[in-house]
Backbone bond lengths (Angstrom), bond angles and torsions (degrees), N, CA, C in turn:
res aa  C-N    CA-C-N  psi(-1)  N-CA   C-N-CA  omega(-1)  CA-C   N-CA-C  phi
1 X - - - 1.461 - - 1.516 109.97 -
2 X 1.121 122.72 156.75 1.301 138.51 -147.72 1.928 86.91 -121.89
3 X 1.791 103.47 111.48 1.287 127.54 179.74 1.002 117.70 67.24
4 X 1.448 118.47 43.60 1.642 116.32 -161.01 1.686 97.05 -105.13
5 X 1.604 117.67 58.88 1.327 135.10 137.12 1.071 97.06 -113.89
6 X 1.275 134.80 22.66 1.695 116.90 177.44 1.791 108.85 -134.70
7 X 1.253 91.28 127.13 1.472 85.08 -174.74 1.597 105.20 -146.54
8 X 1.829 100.21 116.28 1.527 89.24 -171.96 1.847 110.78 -88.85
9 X 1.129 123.65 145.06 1.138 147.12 -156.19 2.111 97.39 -91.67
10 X 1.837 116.05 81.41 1.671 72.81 -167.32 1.542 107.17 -97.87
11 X 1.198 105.28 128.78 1.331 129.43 168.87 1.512 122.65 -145.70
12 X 0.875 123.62 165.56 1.671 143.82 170.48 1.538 120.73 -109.41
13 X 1.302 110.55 -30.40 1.227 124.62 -159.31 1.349 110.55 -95.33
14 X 1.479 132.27 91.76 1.474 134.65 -165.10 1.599 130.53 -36.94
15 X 1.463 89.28 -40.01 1.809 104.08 -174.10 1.804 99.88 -74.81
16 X 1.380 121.31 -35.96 1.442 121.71 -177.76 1.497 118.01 -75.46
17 X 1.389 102.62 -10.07 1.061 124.79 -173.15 2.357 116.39 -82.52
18 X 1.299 87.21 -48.61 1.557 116.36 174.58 1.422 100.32 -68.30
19 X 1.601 119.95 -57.35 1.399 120.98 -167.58 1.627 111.53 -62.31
20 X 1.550 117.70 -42.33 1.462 130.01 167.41 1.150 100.87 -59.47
21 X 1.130 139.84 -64.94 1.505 122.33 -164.66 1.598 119.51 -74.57
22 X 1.389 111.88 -13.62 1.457 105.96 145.21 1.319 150.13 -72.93
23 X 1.239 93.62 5.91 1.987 107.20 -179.08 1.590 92.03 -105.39
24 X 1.540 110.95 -39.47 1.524 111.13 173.31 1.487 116.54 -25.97
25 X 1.732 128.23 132.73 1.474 96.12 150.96 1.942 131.14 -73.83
26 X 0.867 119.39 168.81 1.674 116.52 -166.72 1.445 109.01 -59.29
27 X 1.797 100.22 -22.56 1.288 98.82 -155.82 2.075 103.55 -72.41
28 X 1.228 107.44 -45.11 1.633 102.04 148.09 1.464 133.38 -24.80
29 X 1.807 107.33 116.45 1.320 86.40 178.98 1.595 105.62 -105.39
30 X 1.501 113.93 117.80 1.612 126.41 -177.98 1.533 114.75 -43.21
31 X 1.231 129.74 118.42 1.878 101.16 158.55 1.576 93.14 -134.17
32 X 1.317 113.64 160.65 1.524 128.91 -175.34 1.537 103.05 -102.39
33 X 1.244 116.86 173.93 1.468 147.78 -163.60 1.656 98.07 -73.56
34 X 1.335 99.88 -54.35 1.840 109.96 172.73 1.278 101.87 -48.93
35 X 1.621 119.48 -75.12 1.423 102.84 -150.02 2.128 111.27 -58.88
36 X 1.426 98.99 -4.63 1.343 80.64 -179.66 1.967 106.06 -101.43
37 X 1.469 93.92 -3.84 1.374 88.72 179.34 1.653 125.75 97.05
38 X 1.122 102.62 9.22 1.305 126.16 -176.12 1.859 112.91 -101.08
39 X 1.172 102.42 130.29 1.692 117.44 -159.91 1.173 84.18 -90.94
40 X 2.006 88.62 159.07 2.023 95.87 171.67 1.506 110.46 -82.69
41 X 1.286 103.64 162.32 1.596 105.78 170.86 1.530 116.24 -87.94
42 X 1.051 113.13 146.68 1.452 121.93 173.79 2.046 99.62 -50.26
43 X 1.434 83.11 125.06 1.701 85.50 170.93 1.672 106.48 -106.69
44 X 1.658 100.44 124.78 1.248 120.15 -160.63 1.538 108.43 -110.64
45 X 1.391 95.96 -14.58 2.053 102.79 -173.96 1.456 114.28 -53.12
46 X 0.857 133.18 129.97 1.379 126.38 143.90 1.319 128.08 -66.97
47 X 1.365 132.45 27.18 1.440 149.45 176.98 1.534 110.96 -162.40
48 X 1.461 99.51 153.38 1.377 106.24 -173.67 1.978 88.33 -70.82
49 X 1.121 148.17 -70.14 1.182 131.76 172.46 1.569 117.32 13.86
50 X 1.604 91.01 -97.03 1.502 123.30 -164.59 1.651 99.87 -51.87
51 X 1.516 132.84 -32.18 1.150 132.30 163.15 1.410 123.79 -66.31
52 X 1.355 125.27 -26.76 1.312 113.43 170.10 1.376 115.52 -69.50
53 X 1.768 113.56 -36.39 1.418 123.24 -137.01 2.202 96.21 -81.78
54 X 1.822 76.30 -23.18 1.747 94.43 -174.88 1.461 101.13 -62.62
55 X 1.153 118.28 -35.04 1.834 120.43 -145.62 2.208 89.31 -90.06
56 X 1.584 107.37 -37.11 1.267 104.91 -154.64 1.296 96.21 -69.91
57 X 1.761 105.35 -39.82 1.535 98.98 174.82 1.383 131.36 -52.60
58 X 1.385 104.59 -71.31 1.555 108.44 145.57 1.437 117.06 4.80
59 X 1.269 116.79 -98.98 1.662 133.77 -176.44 1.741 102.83 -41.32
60 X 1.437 122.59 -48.42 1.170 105.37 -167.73 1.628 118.42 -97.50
61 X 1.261 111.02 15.15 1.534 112.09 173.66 1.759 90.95 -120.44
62 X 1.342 135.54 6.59 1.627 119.50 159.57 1.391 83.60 -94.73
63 X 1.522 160.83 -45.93 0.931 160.25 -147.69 1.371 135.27 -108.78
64 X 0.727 104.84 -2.97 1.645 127.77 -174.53 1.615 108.70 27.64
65 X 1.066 113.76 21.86 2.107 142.97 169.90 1.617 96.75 -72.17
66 X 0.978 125.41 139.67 1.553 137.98 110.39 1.386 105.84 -10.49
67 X 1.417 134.38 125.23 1.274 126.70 -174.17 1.295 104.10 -157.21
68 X 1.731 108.42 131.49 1.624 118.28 -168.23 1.621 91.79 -120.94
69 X 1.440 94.76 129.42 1.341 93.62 177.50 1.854 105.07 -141.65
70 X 1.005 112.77 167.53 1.382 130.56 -135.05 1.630 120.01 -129.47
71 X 1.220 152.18 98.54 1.287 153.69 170.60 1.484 113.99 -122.95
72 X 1.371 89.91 122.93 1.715 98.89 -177.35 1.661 130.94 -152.43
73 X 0.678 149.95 -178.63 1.675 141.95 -164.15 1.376 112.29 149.13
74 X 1.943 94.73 163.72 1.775 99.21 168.62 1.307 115.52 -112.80
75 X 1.277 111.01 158.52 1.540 125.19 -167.66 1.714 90.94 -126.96
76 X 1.389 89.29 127.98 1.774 115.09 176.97 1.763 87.09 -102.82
77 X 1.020 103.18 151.65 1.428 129.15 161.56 1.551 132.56 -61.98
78 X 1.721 78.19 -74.51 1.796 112.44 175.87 1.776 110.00 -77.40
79 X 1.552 91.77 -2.14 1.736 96.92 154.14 1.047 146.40 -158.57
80 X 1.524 92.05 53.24 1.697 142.69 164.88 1.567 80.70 59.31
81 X 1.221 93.74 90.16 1.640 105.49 -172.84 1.435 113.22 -12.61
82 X 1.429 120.53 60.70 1.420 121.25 137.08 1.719 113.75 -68.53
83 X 1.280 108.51 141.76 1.397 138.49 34.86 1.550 109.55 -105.56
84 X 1.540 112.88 -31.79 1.895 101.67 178.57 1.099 102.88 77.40
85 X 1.326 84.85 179.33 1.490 110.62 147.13 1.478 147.76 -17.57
86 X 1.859 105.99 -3.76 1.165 141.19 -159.93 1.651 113.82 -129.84
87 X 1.439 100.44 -14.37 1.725 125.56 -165.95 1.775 93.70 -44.05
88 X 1.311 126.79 -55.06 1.467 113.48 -157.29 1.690 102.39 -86.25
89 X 1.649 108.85 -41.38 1.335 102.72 -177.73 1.741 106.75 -68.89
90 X 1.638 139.91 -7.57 1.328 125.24 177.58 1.577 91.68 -80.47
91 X 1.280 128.50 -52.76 1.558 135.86 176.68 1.769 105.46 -32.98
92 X 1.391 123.76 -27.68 1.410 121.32 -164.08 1.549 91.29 -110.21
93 X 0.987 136.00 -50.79 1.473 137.26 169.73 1.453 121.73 -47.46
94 X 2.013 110.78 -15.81 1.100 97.75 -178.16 1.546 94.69 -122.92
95 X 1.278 116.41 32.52 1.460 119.99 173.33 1.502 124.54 74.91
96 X 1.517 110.92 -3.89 1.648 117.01 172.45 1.314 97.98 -173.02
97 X 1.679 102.07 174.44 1.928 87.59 149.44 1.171 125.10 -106.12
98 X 1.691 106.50 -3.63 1.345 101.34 172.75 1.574 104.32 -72.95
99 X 1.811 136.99 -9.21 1.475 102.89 178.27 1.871 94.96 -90.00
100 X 1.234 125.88 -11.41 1.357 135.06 -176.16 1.572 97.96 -48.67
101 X 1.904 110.33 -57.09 1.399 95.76 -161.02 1.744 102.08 -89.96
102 X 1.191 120.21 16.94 1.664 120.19 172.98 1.274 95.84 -83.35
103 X 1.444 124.52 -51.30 1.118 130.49 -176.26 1.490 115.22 -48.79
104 X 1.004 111.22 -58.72 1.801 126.73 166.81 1.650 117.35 -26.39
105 X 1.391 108.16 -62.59 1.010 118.66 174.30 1.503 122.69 -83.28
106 X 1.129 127.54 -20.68 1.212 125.50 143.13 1.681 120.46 -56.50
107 X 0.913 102.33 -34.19 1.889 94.64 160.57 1.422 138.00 -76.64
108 X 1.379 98.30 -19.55 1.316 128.99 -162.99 2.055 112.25 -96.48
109 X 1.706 85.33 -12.85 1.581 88.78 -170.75 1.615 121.25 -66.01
110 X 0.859 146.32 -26.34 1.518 163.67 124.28 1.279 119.69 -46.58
111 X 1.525 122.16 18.17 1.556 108.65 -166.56 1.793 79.83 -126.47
112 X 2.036 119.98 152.52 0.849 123.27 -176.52 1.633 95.89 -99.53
113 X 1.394 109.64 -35.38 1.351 105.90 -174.67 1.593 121.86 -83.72
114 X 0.888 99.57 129.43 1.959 114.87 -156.40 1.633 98.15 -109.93
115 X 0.878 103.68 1.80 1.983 103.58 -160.04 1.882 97.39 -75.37
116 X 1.159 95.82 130.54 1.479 117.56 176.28 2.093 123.43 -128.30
117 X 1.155 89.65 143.81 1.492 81.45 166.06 2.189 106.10 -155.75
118 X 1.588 85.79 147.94 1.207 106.19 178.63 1.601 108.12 -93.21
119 X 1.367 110.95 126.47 1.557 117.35 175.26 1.642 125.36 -115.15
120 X 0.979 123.68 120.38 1.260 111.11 -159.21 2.081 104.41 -112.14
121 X 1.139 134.30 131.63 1.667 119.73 172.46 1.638 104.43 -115.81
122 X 1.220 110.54 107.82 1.472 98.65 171.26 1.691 115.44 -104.33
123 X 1.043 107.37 146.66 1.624 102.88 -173.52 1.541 102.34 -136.80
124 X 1.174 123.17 139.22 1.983 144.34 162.48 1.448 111.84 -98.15
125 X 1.426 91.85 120.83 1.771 98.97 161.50 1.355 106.77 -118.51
126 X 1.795 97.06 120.09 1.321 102.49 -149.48 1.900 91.81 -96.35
127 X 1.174 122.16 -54.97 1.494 112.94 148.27 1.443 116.16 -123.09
128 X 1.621 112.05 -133.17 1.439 122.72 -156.06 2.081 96.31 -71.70
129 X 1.504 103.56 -35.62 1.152 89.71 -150.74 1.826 107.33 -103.10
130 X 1.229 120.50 -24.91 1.486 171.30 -153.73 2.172 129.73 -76.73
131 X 0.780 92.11 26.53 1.967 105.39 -160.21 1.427 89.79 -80.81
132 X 1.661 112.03 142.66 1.530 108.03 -176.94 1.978 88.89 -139.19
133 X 1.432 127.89 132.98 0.880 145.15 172.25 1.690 130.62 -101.98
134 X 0.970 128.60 141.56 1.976 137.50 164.14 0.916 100.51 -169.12
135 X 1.473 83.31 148.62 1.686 114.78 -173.31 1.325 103.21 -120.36
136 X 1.641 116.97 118.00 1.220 129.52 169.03 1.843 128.97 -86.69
137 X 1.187 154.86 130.11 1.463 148.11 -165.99 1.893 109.51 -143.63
138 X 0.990 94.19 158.49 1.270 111.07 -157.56 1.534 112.02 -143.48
139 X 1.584 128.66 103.21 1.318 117.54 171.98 1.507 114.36 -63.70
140 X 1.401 104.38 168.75 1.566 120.29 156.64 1.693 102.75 -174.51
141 X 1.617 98.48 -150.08 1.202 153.82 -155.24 1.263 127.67 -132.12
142 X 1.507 147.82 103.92 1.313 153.24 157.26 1.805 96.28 -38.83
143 X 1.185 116.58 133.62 1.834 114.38 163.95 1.370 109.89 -94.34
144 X 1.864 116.80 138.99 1.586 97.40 179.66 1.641 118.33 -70.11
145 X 1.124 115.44 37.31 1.393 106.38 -146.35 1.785 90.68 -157.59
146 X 1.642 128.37 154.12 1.163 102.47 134.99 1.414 128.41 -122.46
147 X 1.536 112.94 142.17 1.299 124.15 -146.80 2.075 115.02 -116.23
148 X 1.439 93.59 124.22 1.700 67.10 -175.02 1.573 117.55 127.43
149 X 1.148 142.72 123.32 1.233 116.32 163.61 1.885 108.80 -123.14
150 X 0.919 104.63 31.58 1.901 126.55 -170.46 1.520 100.10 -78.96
151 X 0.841 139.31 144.88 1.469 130.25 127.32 2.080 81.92 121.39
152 X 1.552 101.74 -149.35 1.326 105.76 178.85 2.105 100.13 -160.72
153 X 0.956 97.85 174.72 1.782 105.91 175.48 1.870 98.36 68.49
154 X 1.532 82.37 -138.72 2.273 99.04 170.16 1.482 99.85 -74.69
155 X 1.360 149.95 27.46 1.416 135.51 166.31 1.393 110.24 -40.62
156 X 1.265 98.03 -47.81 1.698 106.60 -158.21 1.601 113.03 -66.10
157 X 1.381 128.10 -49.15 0.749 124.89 169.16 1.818 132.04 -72.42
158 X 1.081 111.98 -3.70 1.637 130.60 -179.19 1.670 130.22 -86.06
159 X 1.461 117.00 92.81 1.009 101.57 -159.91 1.924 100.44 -124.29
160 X 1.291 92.25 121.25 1.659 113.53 -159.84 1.954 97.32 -73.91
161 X 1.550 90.95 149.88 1.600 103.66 179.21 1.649 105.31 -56.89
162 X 1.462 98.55 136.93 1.618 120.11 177.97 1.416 108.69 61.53
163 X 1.199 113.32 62.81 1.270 128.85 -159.74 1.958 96.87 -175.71
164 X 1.675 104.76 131.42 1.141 125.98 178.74 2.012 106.99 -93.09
165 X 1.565 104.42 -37.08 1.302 124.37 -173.60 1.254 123.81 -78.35
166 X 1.386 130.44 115.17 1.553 111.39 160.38 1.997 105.73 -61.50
167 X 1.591 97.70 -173.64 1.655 100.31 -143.98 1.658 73.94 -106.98
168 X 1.688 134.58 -2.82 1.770 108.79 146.87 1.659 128.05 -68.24
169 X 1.186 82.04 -14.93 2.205 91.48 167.37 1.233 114.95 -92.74
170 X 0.837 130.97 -6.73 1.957 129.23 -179.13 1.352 108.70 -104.08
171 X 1.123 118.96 131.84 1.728 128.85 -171.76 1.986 95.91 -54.08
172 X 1.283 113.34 164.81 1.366 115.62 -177.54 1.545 109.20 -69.44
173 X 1.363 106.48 -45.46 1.003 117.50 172.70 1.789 145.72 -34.29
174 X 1.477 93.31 -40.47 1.575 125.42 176.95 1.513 100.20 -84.83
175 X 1.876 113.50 -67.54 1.538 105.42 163.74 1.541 131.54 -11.81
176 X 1.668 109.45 -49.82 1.272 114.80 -144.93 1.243 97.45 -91.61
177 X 1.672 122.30 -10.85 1.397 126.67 -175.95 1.577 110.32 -80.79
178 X 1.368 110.61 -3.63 1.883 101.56 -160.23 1.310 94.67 -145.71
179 X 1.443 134.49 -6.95 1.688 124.95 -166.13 0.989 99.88 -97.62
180 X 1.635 110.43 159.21 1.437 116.21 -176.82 1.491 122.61 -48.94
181 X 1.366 117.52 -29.31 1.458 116.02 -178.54 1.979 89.25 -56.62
182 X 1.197 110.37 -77.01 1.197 110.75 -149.24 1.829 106.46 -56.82
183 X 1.178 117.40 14.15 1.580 119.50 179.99 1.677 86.42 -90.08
184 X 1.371 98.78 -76.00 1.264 108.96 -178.52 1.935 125.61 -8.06
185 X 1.647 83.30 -63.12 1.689 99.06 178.87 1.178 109.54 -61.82
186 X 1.210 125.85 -47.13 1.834 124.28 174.93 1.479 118.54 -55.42
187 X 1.371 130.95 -49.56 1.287 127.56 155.51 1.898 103.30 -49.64
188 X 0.940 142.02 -54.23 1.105 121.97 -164.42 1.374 134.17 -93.17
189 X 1.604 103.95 14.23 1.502 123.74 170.57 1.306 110.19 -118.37
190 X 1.450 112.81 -6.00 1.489 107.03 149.78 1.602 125.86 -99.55
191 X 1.345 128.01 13.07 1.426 149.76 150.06 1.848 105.65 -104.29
192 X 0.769 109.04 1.13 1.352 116.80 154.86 1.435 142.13 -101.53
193 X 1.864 112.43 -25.22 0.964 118.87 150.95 2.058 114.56 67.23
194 X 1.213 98.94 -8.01 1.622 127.54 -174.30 1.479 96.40 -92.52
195 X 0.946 130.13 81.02 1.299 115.86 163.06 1.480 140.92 -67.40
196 X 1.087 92.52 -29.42 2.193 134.00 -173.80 1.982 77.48 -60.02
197 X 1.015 152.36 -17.72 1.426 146.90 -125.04 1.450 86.57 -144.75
198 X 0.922 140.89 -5.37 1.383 140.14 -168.15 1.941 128.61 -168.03
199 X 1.232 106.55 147.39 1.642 124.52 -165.23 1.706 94.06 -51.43
């Protein structure tokens, strides 16, 4: 493949940005959508899927890069797993995410069922013709509380099966070994077969 030390990362979102380029190996050199100046696309999917696969395309026909792109969110139960697919734009509609996850739990206060899960879709467009997809997931727990200031987005409030901690109390490091992103990446560096591309 043609520049395959280069791999643009597409995102907007800084913290998704840091966490991807840490599964990266070093030997990759990362660049984002910003530094080339390139806007996000309207995400139109109705699935975390169809939203990554939109963004990678996206990124790699303004860019003519290798382009990893990224869709992810939490699904409440007890509220028909809202937010989804919707997780960053409800976070912007409600003016942060820290009032997103007040909000949460203010909905959540009368509810017995707490069950949550994090879903992650990452997808590569490796050239013109070529896009490779997995979807990584992650049980948990809503926290009554939010706890933590680690991580970025709903971290704080998310606290994964066999686990006392939401993932703003756990070093990034430990996070990155068990959360859905990092499921995700393991299915897709073993359908990738690229290792040179990965930790």
């Amino acid at each position: 493949m043609k520049k395959n030390n280069l791999l643009l990362i597409g995102t907007h979102n800084d913290g998704k940005f840091r966490e991807i380029s840490k599964l990266l190996s070093k030997k990759i050199k990362k660049i984002s959508p910003k530094s080339l100046g390139i806007k996000a696309p309207r995400e139109t999917g109705k699935t975390f899927r169809s939203n990554s696969e939109l963004k990678a395309n996206f990124f790699y026909k303004k860019s003519k890069i290798i382009s990893l792109s990224d869709d992810s969110g939490l699904e409440i139960f007890a509220l028909q797993k809202k937010p989804g697919i919707y997780s960053a734009r409800w976070a912007k509609q409600n003016g942060s995410f820290n009032k997103a996850m007040i909000r949460i739990l203010d909905k959540l206060k009368n509810k017995e069922n707490r069950r949550a899960r994090f879903i992650c879709s990452l997808s590569i467009r490796l050239n013109r013709k070529k896009v490779i997809t997995t979807v990584g997931i992650i049980n948990g727990n809503i926290s009554f509380k939010i706890l933590g200031n680690k991580g970025f987005g709903y971290d704080s409030i998310f606290v994964p099966n066999n686990s006392k901690l939401t993932f703003g109390q756990i070093t990034t490091k430990k996070k990155m070994k068990i959360d859905h992103r990092s499921i995700a990446f393991k299915k897709l560096r073993k359908k990738l077969k690229l290792n040179k591309f990965f930790i």
